[in-house]
N, C-alpha and C positions, 0 to 999 in steps of 0.2 A: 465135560471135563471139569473135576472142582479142580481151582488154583491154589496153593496151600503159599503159607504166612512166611515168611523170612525174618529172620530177628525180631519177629513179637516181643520179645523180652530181653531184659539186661541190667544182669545183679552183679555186684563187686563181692566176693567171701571175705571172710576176715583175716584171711594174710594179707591183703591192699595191694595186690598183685595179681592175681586170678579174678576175671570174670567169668559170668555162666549166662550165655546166651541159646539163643532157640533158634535153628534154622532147617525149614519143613519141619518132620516129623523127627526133629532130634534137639538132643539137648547137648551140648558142647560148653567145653573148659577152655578159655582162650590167655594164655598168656601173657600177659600185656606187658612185661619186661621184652620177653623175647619174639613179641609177637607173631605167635603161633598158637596152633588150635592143640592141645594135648590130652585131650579125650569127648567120648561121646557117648550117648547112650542115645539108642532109637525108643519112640514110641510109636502106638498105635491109632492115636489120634493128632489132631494139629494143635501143640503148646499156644495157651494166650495166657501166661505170667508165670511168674517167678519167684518164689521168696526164699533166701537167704537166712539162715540161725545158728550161727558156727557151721560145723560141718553138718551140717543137716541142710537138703534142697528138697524145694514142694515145689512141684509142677502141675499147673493147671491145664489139662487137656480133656477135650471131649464132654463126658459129661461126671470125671471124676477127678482129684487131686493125688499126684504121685510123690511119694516120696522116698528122695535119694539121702542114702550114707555111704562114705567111704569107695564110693562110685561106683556104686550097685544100685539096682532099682530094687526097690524095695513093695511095700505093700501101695493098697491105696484106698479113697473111699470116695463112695460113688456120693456127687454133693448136689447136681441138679443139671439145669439144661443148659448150656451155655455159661460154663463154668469157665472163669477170668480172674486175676490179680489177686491172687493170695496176698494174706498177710500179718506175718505172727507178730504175736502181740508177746512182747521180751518178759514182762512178767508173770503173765500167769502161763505161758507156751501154748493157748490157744492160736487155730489158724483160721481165719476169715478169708470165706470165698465168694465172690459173686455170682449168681446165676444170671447169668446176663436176660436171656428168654423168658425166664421164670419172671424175672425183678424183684429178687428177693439176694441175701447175705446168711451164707451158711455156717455157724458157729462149727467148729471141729475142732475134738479132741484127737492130736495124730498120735498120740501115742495108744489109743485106745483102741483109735479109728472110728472114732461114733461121730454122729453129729448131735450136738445136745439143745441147737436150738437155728431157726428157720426166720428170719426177719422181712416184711417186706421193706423196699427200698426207691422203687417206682420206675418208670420204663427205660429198659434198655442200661441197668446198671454198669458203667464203665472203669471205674477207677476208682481206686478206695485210700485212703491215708489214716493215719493213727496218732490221734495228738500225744507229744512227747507224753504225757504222766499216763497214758497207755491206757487213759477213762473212755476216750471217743473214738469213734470209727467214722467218719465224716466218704461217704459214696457223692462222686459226680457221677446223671445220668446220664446218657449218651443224647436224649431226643425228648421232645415237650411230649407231654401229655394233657393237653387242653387239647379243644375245638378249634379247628385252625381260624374260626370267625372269634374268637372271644378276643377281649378289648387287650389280655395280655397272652401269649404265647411263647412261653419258654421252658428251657429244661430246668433241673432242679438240683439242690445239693441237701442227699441226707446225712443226717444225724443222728446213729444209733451209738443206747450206750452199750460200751461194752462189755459192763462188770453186769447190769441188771438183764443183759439181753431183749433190750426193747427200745422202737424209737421213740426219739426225744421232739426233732421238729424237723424240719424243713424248708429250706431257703430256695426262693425262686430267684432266677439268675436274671436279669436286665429281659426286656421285650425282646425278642427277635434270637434269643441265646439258642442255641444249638451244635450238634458235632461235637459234643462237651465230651474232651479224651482224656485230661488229666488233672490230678490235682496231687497239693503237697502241702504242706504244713509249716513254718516258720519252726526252727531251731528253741526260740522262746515261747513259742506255741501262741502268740498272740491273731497271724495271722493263716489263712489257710489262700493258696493262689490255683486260681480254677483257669485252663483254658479252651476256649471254645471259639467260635465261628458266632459275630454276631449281626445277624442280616437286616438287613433294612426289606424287607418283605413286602412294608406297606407303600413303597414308590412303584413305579413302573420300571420297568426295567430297559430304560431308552439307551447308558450310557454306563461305563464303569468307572471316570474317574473320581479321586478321592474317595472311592468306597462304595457309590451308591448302589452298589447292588449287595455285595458282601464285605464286611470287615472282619478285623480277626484281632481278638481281645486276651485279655488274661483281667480277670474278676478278682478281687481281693472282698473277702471276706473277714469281718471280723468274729474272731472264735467265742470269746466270752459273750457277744452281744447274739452271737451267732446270726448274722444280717451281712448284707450289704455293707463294704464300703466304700470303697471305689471301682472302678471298670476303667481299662487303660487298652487304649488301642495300639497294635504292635506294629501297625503299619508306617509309613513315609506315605507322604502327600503324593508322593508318585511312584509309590513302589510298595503294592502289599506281600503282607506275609502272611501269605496263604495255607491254611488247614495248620494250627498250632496245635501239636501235640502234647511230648510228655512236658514236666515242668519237674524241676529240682531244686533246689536251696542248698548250697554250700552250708557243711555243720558250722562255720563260725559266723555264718549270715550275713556275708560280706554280698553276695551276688547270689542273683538270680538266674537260670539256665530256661529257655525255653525249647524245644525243636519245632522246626515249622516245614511238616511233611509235602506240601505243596512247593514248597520254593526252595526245598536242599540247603536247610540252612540253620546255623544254631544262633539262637539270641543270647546275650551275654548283658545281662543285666546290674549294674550297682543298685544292689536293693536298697539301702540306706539313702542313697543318695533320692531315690525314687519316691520311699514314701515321707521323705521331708519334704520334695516337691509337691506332691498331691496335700499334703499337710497344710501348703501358702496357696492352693490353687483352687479359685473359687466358683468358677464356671464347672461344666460336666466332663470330665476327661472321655467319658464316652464317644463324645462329638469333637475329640481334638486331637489331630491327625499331626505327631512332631513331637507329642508331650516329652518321649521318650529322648528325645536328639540331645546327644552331649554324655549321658550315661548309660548308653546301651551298645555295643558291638551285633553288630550284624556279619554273621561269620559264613562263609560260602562252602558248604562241604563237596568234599569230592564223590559222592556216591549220589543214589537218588535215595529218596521217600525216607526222610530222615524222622526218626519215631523215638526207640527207648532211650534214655541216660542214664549213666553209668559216672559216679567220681568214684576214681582210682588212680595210683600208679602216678600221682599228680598232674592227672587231664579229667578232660571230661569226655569219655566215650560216648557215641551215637550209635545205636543199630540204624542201619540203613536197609529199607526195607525191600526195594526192588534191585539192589545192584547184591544185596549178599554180602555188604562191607560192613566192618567199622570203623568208625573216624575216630580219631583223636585228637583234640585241642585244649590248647593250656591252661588250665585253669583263670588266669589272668586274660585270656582271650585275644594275648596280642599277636599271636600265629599258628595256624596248623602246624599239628604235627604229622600226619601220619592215615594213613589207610590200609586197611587189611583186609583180604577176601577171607572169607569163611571156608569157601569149596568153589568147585568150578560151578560153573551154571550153565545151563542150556538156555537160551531164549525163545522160546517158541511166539507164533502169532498170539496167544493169547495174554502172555504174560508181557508182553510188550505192549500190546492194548489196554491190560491193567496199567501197565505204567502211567501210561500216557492219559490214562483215565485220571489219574491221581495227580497228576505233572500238573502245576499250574503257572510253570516257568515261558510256556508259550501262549499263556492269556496275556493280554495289553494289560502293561502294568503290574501283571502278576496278582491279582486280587484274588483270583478262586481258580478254583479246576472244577470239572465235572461232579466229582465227589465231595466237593461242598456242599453241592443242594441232592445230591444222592448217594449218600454213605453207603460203601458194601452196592453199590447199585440200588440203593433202595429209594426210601424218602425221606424228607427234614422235617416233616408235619409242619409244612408252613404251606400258606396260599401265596401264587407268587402271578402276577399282570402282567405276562406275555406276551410281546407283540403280534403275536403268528396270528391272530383273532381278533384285533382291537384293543383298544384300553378302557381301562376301566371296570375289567370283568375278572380279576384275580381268579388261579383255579390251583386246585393241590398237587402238589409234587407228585406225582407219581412212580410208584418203583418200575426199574427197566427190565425185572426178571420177565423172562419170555415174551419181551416187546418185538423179538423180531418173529414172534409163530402167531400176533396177534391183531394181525395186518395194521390198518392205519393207526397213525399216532395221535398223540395227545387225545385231552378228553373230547372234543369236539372232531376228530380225526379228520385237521387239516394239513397233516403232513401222509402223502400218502403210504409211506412205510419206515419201519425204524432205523434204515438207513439214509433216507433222506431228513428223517429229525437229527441225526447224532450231526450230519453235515451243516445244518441250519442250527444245530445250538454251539456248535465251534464260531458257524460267524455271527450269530445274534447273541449268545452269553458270555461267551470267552473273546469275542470282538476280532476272531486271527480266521486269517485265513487259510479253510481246511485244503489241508492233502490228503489227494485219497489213498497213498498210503497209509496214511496214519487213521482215517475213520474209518479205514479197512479192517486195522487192528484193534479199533475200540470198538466194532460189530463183533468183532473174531471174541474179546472180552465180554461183549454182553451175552453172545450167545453160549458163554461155556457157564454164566451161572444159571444154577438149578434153584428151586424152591427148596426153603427146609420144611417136611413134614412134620404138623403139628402134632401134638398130643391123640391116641385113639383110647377110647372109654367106653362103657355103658350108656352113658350121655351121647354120645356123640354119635354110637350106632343105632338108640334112639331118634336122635335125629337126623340122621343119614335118611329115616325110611318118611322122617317128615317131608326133608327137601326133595326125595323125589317122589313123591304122593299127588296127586292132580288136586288134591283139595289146597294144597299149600301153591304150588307150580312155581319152584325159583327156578328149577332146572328149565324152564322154556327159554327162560332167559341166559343161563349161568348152567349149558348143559357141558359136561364134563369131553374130553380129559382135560380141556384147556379151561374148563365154566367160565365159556365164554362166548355169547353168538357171534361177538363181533360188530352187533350191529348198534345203531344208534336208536334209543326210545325217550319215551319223554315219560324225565321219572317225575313229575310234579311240583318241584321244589317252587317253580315262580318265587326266584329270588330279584330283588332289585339289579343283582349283578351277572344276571343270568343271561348278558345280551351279545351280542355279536355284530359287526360291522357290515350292514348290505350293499349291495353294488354298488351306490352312491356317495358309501361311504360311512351314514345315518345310521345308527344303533337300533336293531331292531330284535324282536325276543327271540333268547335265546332258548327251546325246552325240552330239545333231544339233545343226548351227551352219549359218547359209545359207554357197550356193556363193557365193565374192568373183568379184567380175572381175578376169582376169585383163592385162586393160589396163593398159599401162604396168606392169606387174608388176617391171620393175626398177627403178625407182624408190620401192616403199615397202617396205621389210625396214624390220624383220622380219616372218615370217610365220608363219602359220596364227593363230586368234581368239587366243590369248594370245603371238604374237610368240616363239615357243621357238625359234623355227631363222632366224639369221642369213643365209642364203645359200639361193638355189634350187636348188641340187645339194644340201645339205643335206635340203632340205624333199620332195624326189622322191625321196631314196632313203634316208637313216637314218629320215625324218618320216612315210614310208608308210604306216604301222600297219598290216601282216594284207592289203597289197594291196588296201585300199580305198578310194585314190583314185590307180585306175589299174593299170596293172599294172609295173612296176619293176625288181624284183629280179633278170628274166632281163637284164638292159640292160650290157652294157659300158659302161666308162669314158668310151670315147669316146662311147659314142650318151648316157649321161649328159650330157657336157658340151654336145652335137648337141642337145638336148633344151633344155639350158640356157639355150643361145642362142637360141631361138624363143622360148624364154618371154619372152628379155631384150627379144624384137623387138617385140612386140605392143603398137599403139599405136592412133593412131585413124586410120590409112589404111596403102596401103602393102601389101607382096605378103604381110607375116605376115600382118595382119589379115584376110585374106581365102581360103578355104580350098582 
């Protein structure tokens, strides 16, 4: 069963009355005077954004950009894989989309319908903004793309231009930066505010207060220098603010809005007031847990999974992502105003288990949820020191798509199935104590995601006939439908931190790790258990170790990259998956 999106999106039109939000597979007009929904239009795939340009509406769904006039649907153009956050550019009426899968930014011409130019942008493209004089396109990525062992691991913010259709540079976001869902731009265009989930990765994971597992930041970037300038953490000493999503700037740039989908909650920020403070503050605000106290509101919304913002109508709208609401509060931030359902809802076992996937209101202290260290159910591409095995042997997040058809867990499969992990990461990472209700419904949630099928090519059925060939042999290991034995082998690595705790207590070596599936295997780098090789032609032929997993080294370049592509194929249907 796929889950689909509730309030993905949420745009104000130019009367400053009307909103246009996305819930499932529809796009809806919500009133915000008389708070009521006053039209709809269905699509055919699941909306993830929204842009607004008078009466003209572009919806990104699927793997095309739709657009509405005068509440028709209109034409559309097909942009790429994982198409996300449009965004027209007011003067020239070009529309910018991101392929999210691809990692790439589609120039489109909507009146024409072409696209006239394909940018890359780097993994997992999330969010995009537009400096006022309408030169830059500034994309935050969703997830790092290093080696989870390299001395820095974080995601990134690009900078394409958008008059010459080509990137400019590229800003790495602090160590540990990931879950990167929004960004936005300063009114004066001086700054740009990024916010992300920023993990302490490199401790153990013994205890959560004041942060030490996960914190949750907003990055300020400086636009002309395009760099780093400060990193501000949104938590209280005893109360984090878990999974920060979108982020907004009031046009007269009085205050700053955050949403924080983890903890049902909107931040209300005096921006002014904030960066005259960071201005006199000579220490790291990364490491200082309060900076915020005195000019921030912490506003408690009535819905759950609080995601888009919306200024209009003189509030600041929330799409709420699991209850199907929106919130409204005053721009001044000194009271709620309001909640409104979209439609009714069913809650079935699964989507209750998303919830509560997402929920990080019932972690101690509220510092993270589940989907902080596995967005969408996947990975952070971070190594993270687990108790379940000892200390001192960090190993990579791994995604939980088909962890329950993959018998034991984790890499060393010390949890003997994926229901006794989800119960063991409730009281060893979220620190509460599970019910099994509730890790009923977040099994009921794991098991309703599917893999997404990657790309199929010439390449790729090329190497489909390498992978199962006896002169290559992955499939002995990684035989299909699930390419997976299941079993545990010893892939070579002899790493220093490849060790594991023996009956005595005493670290001893550690150098069988179970087979992963290979499903969807392009979408979660890095790989192997400690995430060392960024790339799957990396991991097939420098990451071999001695020829034992598979045989490699006789392979030319090309049947390398013929190899590559299969891998990248493999999903949950589809001619890869099938031998």
């Amino acid at each position: 069963m796929l889950l689909l999106a509730l309030c993905a999106s949420l745009m104000a039109v130019s009367d400053g009355r009307t909103l246009v939000t996305t819930h499932s597979r529809s796009v809806l007009w919500f009133d915000a005077a008389r708070g009521v929904v006053t039209g709809r239009i269905a699509l055919s795939a699941e909306p993830n954004g929204i842009a607004v340009h008078g009466p003209e509406i572009y919806v990104a769904a699927g793997d095309s950009v739709y657009s509405i006039l005068g509440g028709r649907l209109g034409g559309s153009v097909r942009s790429g894989w994982g198409v996300r956050s449009p965004v027209r550019n007011p003067l020239t009426g070009e529309l910018y989309v991101l392929n999210r899968f691809d990692g790439t930014v589609s120039f489109i011409d909507p009146v024409r319908k072409t696209i006239s130019a394909v940018v890359q942008a780097g993994r997992e493209p999330y969010a995009s903004a537009l400096t006022p004089d309408a030169a830059q396109l500034w994309v935050a990525c969703l997830l790092p793309e290093q080696p989870a062992t390299a001395a820095v691991v974080a995601a990134k913010v690009s900078v394409i231009d958008a008059v010459r259709r080509k990137p400019i540079t590229s800003i790495l976001l602090p160590n540990g930066s990931t879950g990167v869902r929004g960004i936005a731009i300063s009114p004066d265009g001086k700054y740009a505010f990024v916010t992300h989930i920023l993990a302490r990765y490199t401790v153990h994971t013994t205890q959560l207060e004041q942060g030490w597992i996960n914190t949750n930041a907003l990055t300020i970037l400086d636009v002309r220098k395009r760099a780093v300038y400060r990193t501000v953490l949104l938590d209280d000493a005893d109360a984090g603010a878990a999974n920060p999503w979108a982020v907004a700037v009031r046009p007269d740039g009085k205050r700053l809005y955050v949403t924080h989908a983890g903890t049902d909650e909107l931040s209300s920020i005096d921006l002014p007031a904030m960066l005259a403070r960071l201005l006199q503050y000579e220490g790291d605000p990364a490491n200082q847990l309060g900076l915020l106290q005195g000019i921030r509101s912490r506003i408690a919304l009535p819905g759950k999974g609080a995601r888009a913002i919306a200024l209009a109508a003189g509030g600041v709208w929330v799409a709420e992502e699991f209850s199907g609401t929106l919130a409204k509060v005053r721009e001044d931030a000194r009271a709620e105003v309001g909640s409104f359902r979209l439609a009714e809802r069913k809650i079935t076992e699964e989507r209750r288990g998303e919830t509560l996937f997402h929920d990080a209101t019932w972690c101690f202290q509220r510092w993270q949820s589940c989907a902080s260290c596995h967005p969408d159910g996947r990975n952070d591409g971070l190594n993270w020191d687990l108790l379940n095995d000892g200390l001192g042997n960090p190993k990579n997040t791994k995604s939980l798509v088909y962890s329950h058809r993959t018998g034991a867990a984790m890499w060393t499969g010390v949890r003997p199935d994926a229901d006794y992990a989800i119960r063991s990461g409730m009281n060893h990472i979220l620190f509460a104590e599970p019910r099994d209700s509730d890790a009923s419904a977040i099994a009921a949630y794991l098991q309703s995601l599917v893999p997404l099928t990657g790309k199929w090519g010439q390449a790729a059925e090329r190497g489909k006939k390498l992978y199962f060939s006896k002169d290559v042999g992955c499939a002995s290991c990684h035989p299909p439908p699930l390419y997976t034995d299941m079993e545990k082998h010893d892939v070579g690595t002899r790493s220093p931190i490849d060790v594991t705790n023996g009956p005595a207590g005493a670290p001893i070596a550690q150098q069988e790790f179970k087979t992963p599936s290979l499903l969807e295997l392009w979408r979660t780098a890095p790989y192997m258990h400690d995430g060392r090789y960024a790339t799957i032609e990396e991991t097939i032929t420098t990451g071999n170790h001695n020829g034992l997993r598979g045989k490699t080294s006789q392979l030319s370049r090309e049947e390398i990259r013929d190899l590559a592509e299969f891998l990248r194929s493999l999903g949950s249907d589809g001619p890869a998956s099938r031998p």
